[in-house]
KOLPANU-251312 format. One record per residue (C-alpha): residue in three letters; x, y, z. Coordinates in pm, whole numbers, plus 50000, padded with zeros to 5 digits. Layout:
N
<pt "ala",<X,Y,Z>>
...
// end
This chain:
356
<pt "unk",<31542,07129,18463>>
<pt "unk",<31280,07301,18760>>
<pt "unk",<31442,07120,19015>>
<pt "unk",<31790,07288,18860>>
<pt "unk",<31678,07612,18871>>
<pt "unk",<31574,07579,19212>>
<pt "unk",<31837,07445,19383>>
<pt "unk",<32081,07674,19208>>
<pt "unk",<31856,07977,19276>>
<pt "unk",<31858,07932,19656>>
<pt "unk",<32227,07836,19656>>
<pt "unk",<32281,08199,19522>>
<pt "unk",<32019,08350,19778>>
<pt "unk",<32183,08170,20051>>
<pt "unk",<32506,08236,19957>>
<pt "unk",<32522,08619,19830>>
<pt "unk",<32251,08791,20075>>
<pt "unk",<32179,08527,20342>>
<pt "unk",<31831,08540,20523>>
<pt "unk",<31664,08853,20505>>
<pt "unk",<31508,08786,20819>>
<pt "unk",<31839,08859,21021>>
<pt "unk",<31827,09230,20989>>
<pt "unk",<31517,09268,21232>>
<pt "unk",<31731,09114,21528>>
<pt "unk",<31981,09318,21699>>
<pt "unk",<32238,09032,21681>>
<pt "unk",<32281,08736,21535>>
<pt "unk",<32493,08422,21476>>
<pt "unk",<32538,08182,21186>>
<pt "unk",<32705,07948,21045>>
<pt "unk",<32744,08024,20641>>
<pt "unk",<32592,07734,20472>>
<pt "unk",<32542,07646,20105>>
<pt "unk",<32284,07400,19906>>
<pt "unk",<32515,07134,19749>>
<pt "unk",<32355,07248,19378>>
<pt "unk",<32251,06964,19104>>
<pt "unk",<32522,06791,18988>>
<pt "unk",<32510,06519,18681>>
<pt "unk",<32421,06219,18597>>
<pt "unk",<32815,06097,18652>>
<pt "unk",<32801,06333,18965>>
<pt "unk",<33122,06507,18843>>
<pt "unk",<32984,06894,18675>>
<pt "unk",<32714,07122,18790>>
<pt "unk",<32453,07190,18619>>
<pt "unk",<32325,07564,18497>>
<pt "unk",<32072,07693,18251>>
<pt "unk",<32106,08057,18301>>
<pt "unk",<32343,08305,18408>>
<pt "unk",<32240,08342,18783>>
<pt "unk",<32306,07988,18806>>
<pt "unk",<32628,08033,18691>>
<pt "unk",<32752,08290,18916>>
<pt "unk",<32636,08058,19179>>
<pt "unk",<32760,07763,19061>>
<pt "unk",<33134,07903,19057>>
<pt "unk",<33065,08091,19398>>
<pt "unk",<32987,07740,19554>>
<pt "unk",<33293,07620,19377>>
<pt "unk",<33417,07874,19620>>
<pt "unk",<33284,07839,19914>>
<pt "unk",<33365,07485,19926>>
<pt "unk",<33749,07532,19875>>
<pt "unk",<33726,07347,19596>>
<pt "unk",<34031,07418,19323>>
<pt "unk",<33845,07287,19042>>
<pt "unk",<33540,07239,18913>>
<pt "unk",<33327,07135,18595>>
<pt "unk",<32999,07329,18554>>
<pt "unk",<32784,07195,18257>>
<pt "unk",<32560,07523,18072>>
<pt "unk",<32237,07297,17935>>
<pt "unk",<32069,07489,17669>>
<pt "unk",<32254,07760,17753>>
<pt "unk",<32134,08084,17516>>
<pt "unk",<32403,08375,17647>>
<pt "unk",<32753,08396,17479>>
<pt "unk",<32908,08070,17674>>
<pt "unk",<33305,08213,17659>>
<pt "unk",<33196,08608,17741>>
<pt "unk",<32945,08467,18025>>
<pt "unk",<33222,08260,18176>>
<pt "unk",<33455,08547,18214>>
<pt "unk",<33199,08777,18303>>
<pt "unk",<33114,08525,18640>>
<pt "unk",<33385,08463,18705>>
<pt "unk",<33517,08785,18753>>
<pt "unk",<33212,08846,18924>>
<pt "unk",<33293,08613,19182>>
<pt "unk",<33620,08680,19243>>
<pt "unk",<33591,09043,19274>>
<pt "unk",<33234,09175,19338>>
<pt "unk",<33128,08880,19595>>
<pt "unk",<33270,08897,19924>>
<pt "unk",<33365,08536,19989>>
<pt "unk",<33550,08584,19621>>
<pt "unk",<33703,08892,19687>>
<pt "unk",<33811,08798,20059>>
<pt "unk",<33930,08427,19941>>
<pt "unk",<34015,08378,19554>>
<pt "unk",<34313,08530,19365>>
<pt "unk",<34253,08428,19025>>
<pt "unk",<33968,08165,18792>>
<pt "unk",<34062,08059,18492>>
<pt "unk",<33813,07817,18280>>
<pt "unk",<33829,07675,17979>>
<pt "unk",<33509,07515,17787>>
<pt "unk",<33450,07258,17521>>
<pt "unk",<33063,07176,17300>>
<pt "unk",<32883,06870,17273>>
<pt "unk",<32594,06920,17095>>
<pt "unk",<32351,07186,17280>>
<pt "unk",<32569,07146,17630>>
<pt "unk",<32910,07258,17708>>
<pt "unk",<33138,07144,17992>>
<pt "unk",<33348,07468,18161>>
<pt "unk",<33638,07354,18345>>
<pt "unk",<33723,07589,18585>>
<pt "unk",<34087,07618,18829>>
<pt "unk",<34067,07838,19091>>
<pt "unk",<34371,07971,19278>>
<pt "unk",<34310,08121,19668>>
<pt "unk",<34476,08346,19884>>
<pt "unk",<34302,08196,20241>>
<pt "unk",<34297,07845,20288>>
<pt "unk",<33989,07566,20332>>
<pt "unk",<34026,07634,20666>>
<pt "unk",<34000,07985,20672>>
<pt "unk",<33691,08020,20436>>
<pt "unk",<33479,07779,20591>>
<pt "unk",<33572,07938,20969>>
<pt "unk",<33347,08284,20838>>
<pt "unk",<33189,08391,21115>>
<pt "unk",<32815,08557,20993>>
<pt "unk",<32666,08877,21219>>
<pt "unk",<32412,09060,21118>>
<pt "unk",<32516,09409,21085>>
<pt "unk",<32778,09678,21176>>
<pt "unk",<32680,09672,21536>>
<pt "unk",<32736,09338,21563>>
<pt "unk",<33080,09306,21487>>
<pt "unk",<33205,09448,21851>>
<pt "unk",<33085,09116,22042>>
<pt "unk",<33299,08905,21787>>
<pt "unk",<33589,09134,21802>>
<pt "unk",<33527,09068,22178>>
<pt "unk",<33549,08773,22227>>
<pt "unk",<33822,08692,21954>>
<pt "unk",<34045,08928,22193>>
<pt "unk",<33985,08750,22504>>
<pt "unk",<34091,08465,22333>>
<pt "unk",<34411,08637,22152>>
<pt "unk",<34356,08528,21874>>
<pt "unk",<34574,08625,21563>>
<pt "unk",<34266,08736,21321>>
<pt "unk",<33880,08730,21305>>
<pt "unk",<33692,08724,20968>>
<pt "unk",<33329,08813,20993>>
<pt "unk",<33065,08784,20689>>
<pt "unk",<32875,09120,20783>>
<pt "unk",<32497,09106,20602>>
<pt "unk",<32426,09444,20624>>
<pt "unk",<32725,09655,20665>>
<pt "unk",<32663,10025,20694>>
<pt "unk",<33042,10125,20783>>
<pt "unk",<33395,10192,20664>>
<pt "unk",<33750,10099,20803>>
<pt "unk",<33761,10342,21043>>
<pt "unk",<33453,10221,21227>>
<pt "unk",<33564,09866,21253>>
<pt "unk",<33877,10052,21418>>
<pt "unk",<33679,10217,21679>>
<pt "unk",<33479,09861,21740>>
<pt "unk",<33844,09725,21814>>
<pt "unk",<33884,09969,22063>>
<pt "unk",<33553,09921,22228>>
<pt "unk",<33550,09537,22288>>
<pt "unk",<33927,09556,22404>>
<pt "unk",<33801,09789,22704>>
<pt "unk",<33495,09582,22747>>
<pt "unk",<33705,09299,22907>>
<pt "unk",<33917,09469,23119>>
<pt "unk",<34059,09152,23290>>
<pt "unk",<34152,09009,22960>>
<pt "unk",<34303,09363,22813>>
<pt "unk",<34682,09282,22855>>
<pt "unk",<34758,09559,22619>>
<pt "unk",<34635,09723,22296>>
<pt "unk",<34721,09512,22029>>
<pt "unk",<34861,09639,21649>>
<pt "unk",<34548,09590,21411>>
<pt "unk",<34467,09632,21101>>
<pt "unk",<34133,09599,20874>>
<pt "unk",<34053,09494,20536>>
<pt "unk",<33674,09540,20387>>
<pt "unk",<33592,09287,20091>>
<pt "unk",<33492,09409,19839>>
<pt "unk",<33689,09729,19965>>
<pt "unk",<33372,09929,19866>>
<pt "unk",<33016,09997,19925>>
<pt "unk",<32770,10017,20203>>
<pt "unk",<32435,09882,20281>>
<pt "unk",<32527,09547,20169>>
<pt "unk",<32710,09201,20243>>
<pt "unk",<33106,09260,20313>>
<pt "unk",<33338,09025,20448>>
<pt "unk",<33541,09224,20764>>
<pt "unk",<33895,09118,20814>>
<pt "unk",<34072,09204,21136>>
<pt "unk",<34443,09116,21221>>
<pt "unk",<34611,09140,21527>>
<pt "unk",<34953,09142,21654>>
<pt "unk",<34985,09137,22079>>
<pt "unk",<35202,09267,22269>>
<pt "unk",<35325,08964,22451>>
<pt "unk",<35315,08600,22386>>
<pt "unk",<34999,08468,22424>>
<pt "unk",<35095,08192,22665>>
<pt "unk",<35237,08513,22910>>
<pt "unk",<34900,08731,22876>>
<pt "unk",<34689,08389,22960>>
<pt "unk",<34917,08364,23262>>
<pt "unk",<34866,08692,23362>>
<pt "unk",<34478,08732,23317>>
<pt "unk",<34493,08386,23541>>
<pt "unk",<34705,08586,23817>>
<pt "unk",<34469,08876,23788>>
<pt "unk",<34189,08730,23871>>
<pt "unk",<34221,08513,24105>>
<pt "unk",<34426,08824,24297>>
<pt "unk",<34071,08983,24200>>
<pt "unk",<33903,08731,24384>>
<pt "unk",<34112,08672,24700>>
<pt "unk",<34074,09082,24755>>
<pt "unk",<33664,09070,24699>>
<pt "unk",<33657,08739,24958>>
<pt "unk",<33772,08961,25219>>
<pt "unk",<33436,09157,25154>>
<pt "unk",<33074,09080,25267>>
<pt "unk",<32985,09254,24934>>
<pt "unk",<32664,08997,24931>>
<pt "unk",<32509,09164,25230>>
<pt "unk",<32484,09556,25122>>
<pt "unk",<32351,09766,24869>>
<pt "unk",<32516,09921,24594>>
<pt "unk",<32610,10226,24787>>
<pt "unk",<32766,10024,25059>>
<pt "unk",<32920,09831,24820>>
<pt "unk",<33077,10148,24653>>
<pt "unk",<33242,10251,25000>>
<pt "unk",<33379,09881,25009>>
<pt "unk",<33532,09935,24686>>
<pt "unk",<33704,10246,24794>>
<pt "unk",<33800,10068,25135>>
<pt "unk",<33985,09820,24898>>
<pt "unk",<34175,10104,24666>>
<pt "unk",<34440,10222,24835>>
<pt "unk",<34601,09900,24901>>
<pt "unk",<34502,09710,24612>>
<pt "unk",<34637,09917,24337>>
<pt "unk",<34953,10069,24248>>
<pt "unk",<35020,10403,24075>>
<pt "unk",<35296,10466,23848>>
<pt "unk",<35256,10750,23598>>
<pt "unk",<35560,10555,23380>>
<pt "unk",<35393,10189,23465>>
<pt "unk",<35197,09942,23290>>
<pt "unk",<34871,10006,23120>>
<pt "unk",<34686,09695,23214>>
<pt "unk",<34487,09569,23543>>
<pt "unk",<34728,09353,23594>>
<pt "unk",<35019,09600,23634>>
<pt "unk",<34830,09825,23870>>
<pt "unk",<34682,09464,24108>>
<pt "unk",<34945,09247,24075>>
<pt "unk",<35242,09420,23884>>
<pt "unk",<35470,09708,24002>>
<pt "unk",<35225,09998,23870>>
<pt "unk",<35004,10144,23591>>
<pt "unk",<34949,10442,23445>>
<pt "unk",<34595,10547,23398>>
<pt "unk",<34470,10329,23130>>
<pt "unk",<34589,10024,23358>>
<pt "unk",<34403,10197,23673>>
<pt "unk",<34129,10254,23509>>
<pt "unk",<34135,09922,23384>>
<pt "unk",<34220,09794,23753>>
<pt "unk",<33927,09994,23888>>
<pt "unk",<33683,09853,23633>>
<pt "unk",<33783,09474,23748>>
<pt "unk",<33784,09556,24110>>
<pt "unk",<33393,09713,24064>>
<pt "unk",<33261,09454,23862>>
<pt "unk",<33364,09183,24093>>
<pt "unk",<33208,09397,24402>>
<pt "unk",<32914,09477,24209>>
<pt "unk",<32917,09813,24137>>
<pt "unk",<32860,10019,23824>>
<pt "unk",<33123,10236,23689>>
<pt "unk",<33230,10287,23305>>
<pt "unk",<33567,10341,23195>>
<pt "unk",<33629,10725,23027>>
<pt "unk",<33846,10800,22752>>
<pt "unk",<33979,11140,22699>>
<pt "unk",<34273,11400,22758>>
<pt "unk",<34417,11551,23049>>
<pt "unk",<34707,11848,23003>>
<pt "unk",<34708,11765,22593>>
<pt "unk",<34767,11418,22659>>
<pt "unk",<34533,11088,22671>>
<pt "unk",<34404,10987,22988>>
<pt "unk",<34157,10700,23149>>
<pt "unk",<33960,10750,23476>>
<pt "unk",<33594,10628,23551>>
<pt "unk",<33228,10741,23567>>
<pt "unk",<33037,10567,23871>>
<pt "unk",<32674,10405,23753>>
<pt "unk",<32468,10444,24122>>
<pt "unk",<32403,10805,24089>>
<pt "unk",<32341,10852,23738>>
<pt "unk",<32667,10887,23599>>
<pt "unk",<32747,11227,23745>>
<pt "unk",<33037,11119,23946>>
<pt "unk",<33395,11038,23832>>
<pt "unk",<33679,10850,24006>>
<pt "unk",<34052,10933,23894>>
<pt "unk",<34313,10675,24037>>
<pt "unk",<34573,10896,23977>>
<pt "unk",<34505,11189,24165>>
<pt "unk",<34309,10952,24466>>
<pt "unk",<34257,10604,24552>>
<pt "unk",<34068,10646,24866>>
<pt "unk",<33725,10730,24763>>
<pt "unk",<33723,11100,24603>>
<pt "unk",<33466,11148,24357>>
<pt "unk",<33476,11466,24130>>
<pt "unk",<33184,11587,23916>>
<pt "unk",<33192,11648,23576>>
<pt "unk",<33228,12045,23622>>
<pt "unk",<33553,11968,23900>>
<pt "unk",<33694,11758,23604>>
<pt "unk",<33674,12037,23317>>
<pt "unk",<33808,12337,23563>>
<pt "unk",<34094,12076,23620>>
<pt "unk",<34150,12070,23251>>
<pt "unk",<33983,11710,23180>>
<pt "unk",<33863,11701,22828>>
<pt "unk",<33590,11358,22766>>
<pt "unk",<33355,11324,22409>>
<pt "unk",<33020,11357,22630>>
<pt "unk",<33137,11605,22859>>
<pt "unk",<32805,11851,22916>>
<pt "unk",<32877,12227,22841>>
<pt "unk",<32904,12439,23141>>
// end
């Protein structure tokens, strides 16, 4: 039974901590994969010999989708019936592909001699589909270019298999937040989220991340509308010899371009699109706006998130000298810059603000 004991061994390695060798790279993608583990002569039970093979047997019961199983114990020497329950409720509520996928494993066993034959029957809460669509990162950090791109695509929900998650709830919230303002030509308003952790506890280790999202429009209007915005984008920037200047010169294109290419309404929109194309935006959409206007010029700017007068307000920093100018659409959209200190005596209140 070596060849057994190997092939269920690295079925649990690959399955329950995945390759070690991903934590030393700052991202990375995989697909989940699991050995196929020995099966019988008949080709119709796994086989086991100790407990570790167990638990892995039933988790690639799992992982497969499968609804049933048979898992033959050869020579088994642990308490067959109290071993059966114990992995399975292993599985279904310690692992993270359990907890995440299965509701409930029953099994039921019968003796032949030194073997017995487990049947198990496994019930699910995800489908086929939706357990063998796990996304694998490597860490915490990683997470934010998956929630990325799953909201440029509006999709519905994203399930990642985090190896090494060092996080709660709260800071898979504030990765939403990030990648929806990375893609400011795609952000056609914040969408309703929530997050589930499986198993809902513990850090430093393998967790499957669940993130669903509800949009504020139909998907089918928000495609339309990034479409419209960027090819308005365009049209504006090939009025520009941006190609033939520096940064700087670039910069004073950009604020050429403002005036007319954005609209300001303090009760408008908060997306790009209602500030280029739409009737107006408040200042999450210009900021937003100003963000897609500078990357297609080429110039550096970062959007800011913060308060103005008690209540929450966008504007942006500018890259090209250092970060230590800021550009608010709504008090100027032809090319005033304020430094950090004008913002704060105007009552401007941003997380990295410096002391003065």
């Amino acid at each position: 039974m070596k060849r057994s004991v190997l092939s269920l061994a690295l079925c649990g390695a690959l399955v329950l901590s995945g390759c070690s060798s991903l934590l030393e790279r700052p991202y990375v993608m995989v697909e989940p994969h699991t050995e196929q583990p020995v099966l019988s002569e008949d080709s119709s039970a796994l086989q086991v010999e100790t407990y570790s093979e167990l638990v892995s047997a039933v988790l690639f019961l799992v992982s497969q989708g499968e609804e049933s199983g048979t898992i033959q114990l050869i020579d088994y020497r642990g308490d067959v019936e109290e071993d059966l329950q114990r992995a399975c409720l292993e599985v279904s509520e310690d692992d993270p592909l359990g907890a995440f996928a299965v509701d409930i494993i029953t099994h039921s066993y019968t003796r032949v001699l030194t073997t017995y034959e487990a049947s198990l029957t496994i019930s699910y809460r995800r489908t086929r589909e939706q357990i063998q669509s796990l996304r694998t990162v490597s860490s915490t950090s990683s997470i934010r270019q998956e929630v990325a791109r799953a909201l440029e695509e509006y999709r519905p929900e994203q399930a990642l298999r985090v190896s090494y998650f060092t996080g709660d709830a709260d800071t898979v919230v504030e990765l939403i937040r990030q990648a929806y303002y990375d893609a400011p030509d795609s952000a056609m308003g914040m969408p309703q989220y929530s997050v589930a952790l499986y198993p809902d506890s513990g850090t430093g280790v393998q967790r499957i991340v669940e993130m669903v999202f509800s949009y504020p429009a139909p998907v089918e209007l928000m495609q339309t509308r990034r479409a419209q915005l960027q090819a308005q984008v365009a049209e504006l920037a090939a009025s520009l010899p941006t190609q033939q200047y520096e940064e700087n010169a670039r910069q004073s294109l950009l604020f050429y371009l403002l005036p007319t290419a954005v609209t300001y309404d303090p009760e408008g929109g908060s997306t790009a699109w209602d500030a280029i194309v739409g009737t107006g935006a408040d200042s999450e959409g210009l900021a937003l706006a100003f963000q897609v206007l500078a990357e297609e010029l080429g110039v550096g700017s970062s959007l800011v998130i913060g308060e103005l007068d008690g209540q929450p307000h966008f504007w942006n920093r500018l890259s090209s000298d250092g970060g230590t100018h800021y550009v608010d659409l709504t008090r100027n959209s032809s090319g005033t810059t304020y430094s950090a200190e004008d913002l704060l005596s105007l009552g401007y209140v941003w997380d990295d603000a410096p002391e003065i």
